[in-house]
N, C-alpha and C positions, 0 to 999 in steps of 0.2 A: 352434555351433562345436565341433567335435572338442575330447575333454578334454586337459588338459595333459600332454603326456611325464614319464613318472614320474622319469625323469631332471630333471626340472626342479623338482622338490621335495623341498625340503632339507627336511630334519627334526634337522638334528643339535641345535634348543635342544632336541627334544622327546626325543631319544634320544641316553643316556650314552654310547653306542660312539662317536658325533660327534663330543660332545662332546670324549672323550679324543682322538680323532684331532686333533683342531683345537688341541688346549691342548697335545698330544706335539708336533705340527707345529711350534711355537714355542716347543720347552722350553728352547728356546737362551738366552731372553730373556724365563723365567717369574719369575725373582728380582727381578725390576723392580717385580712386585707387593707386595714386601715394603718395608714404611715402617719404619726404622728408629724407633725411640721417641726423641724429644728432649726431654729436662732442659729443667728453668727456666732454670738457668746456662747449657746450652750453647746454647741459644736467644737467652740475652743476648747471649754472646759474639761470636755469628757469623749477629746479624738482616741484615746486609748482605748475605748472602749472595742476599736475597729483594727486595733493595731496591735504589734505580738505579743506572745507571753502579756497578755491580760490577767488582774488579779479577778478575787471573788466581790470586786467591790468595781469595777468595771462591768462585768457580768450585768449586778443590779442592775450599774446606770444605761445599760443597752434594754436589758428586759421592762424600763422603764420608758424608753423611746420605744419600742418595737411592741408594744401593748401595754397601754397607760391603763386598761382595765386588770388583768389578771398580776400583770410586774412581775416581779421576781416570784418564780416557782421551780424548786428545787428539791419535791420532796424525800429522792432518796439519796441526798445530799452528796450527789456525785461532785459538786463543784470544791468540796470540803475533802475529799479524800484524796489519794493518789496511786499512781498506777504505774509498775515495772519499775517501782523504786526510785522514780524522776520526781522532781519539784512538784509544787501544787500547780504553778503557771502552768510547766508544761502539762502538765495533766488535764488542766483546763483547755488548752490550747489543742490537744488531741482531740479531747471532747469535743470544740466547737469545729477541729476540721471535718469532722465524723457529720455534724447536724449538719453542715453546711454542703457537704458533698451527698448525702442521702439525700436533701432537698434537692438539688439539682438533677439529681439522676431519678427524681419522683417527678419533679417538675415535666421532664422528657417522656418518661414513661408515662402520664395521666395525658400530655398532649397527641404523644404516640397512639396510646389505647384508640382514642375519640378518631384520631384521622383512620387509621386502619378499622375500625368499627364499621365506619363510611364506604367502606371501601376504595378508601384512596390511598395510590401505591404509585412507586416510579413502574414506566411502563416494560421493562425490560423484569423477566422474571428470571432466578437460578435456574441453571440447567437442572432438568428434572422435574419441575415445577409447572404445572398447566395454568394455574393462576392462584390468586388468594381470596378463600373460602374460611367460613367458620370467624369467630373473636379471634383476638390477639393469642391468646394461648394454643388456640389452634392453630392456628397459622405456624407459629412458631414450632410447633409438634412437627408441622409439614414442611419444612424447612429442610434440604439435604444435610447430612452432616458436614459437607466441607461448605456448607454456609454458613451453620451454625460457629463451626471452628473458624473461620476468618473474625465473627463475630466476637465471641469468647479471646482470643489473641489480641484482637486491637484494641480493647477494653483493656485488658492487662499488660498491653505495652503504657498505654495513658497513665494507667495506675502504676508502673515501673517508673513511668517517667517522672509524674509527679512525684514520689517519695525520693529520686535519684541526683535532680537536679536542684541549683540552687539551696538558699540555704535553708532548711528544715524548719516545719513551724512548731516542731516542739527545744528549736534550737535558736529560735529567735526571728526569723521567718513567719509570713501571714498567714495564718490560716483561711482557708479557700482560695488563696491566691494560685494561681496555677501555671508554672514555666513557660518563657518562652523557648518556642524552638529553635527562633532565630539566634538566642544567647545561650543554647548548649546544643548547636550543630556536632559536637564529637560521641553526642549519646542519640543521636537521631542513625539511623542507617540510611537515610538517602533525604539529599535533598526537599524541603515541604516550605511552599510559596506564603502560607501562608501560620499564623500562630492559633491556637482553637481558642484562649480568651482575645475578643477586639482583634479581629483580621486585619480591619481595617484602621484602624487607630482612633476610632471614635473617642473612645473616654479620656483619653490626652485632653478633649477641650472644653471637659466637663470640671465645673468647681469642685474642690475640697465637698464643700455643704451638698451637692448634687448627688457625689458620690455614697457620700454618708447616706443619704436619704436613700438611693439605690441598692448598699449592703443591707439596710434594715429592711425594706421592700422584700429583698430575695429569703431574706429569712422565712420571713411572716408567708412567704409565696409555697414555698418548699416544705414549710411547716404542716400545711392545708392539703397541698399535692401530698403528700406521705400519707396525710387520713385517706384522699380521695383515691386513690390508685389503691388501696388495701382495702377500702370499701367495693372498688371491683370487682376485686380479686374476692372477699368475703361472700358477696352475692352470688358469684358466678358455683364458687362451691358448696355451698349451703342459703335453698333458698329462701327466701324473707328474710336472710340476715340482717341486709340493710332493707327495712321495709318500702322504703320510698325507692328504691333501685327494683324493685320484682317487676318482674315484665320488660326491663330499659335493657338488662344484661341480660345472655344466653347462659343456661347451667351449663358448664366446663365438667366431660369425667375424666378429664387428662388429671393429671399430679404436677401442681405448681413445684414440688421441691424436687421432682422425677429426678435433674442431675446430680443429686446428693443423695439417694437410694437409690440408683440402678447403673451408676456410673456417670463421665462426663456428660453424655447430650441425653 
């Protein structure tokens, strides 16, 4: 096979001019990264802020730990309204599993992008498959369908799971908190060693105040991944969108939404 277009290998982890492009590119939304320090006292104060059915007055007091510069910002007063006829909590509380789970799932996707960019891949490829060529999008274009379908399916077992088991966080249940499997082995179909939050029981020996400071982290984290992974995605399909990305990303003429206009894959 002909070698890959040099335009198609990112190097920006391995080179600081990237870097700085990529980290300028989002300077709009680089204080996110900063975790406010939280007291024992103000931790007592304002634990609700992390815990269920949160009101509109918990919100503030997190938006005010989790960015002491911008605070509470709610311009289209989603926190005020309500949705499929449920209380304002749980409306809030939908909301906040919604930012919380997009975060994490931008979190993975923006570290995905960067490792596969690299071309770093486990070494065993889909039958069908001669290797991985092209960005993330491409790749994933190259993909067999019955990859893609194992893919799509175990995703939406995760997300069956989560809405299925234990108690709901628009029912009094944490938001972002995620089941274990070890405590609803009757909705799992086969035996699983291990649980997908803390395998290994790390956070068991982490403080109250440690914790708190790690949910406000993951926000502020997830918040920044969501700009960064759609600023890929923006560059790759229209170039100079992100000006400081031109050249870092390859243009994509695949269709990011392909599986909602031409069918599943």
């Amino acid at each position: 096979p002909s070698p890959q277009p040099q335009t198609h290998k990112l190097t920006f982890l391995l080179n600081n001019t990237m870097k700085l492009a990529i980290i300028t590119s989002l300077i709009a939304s680089t204080y996110a990264f900063t975790t406010p320090a939280v007291t024992t006292a103000a931790t007592k104060s304002t634990t609700t802020t992390l815990d269920a059915l949160a009101t509109k007055a918990d919100l503030v007091a997190l938006a005010e730990k989790s960015n002491p510069i911008v605070k509470y910002y709610d311009p289209l007063q989603l926190a005020s309204t309500t949705i499929y006829g449920e209380s304002q909590e749980a409306t809030i509380a939908w909301l906040r599993q919604a930012e919380i789970k997009h975060g994490r799932v931008a979190m993975a996707a923006f570290v995905g992008y960067c490792v596969q960019s690299n071309g770093i891949h486990f070494p065993a490829l889909p039958p069908g498959m001669s290797g991985f060529q092209g960005s993330p999008p491409e790749q994933w274009d190259a993909l067999p369908d019955a990859a893609k379908w194992q893919i799509i399916l175990f995703v939406g077992f995760l997300e069956w799971f989560s809405e299925s088991a234990g108690t709901h966080y628009m029912r009094g249940g944490r938001p972002g908190e995620f089941p274990k499997f070890s405590d609803h082995s009757d909705l799992v179909p086969h035996p699983v060693p291990f649980n997908l939050f803390d395998p290994f029981g790390l956070s068991s020996r982490r403080s109250p105040e440690s914790k708190e400071r790690g949910l406000i982290s993951e926000l502020n984290n997830g918040r920044l991944a969501m700009i960064g992974i759609f600023g890929f995605m923006a560059e790759q399909k229209v170039d100079g969108a992100v000006p400081l990305l031109k050249g870092v990303v390859p243009h994509y003429d695949g269709e990011f939404m392909g599986p909602f206009l031409s069918g599943p894959l």
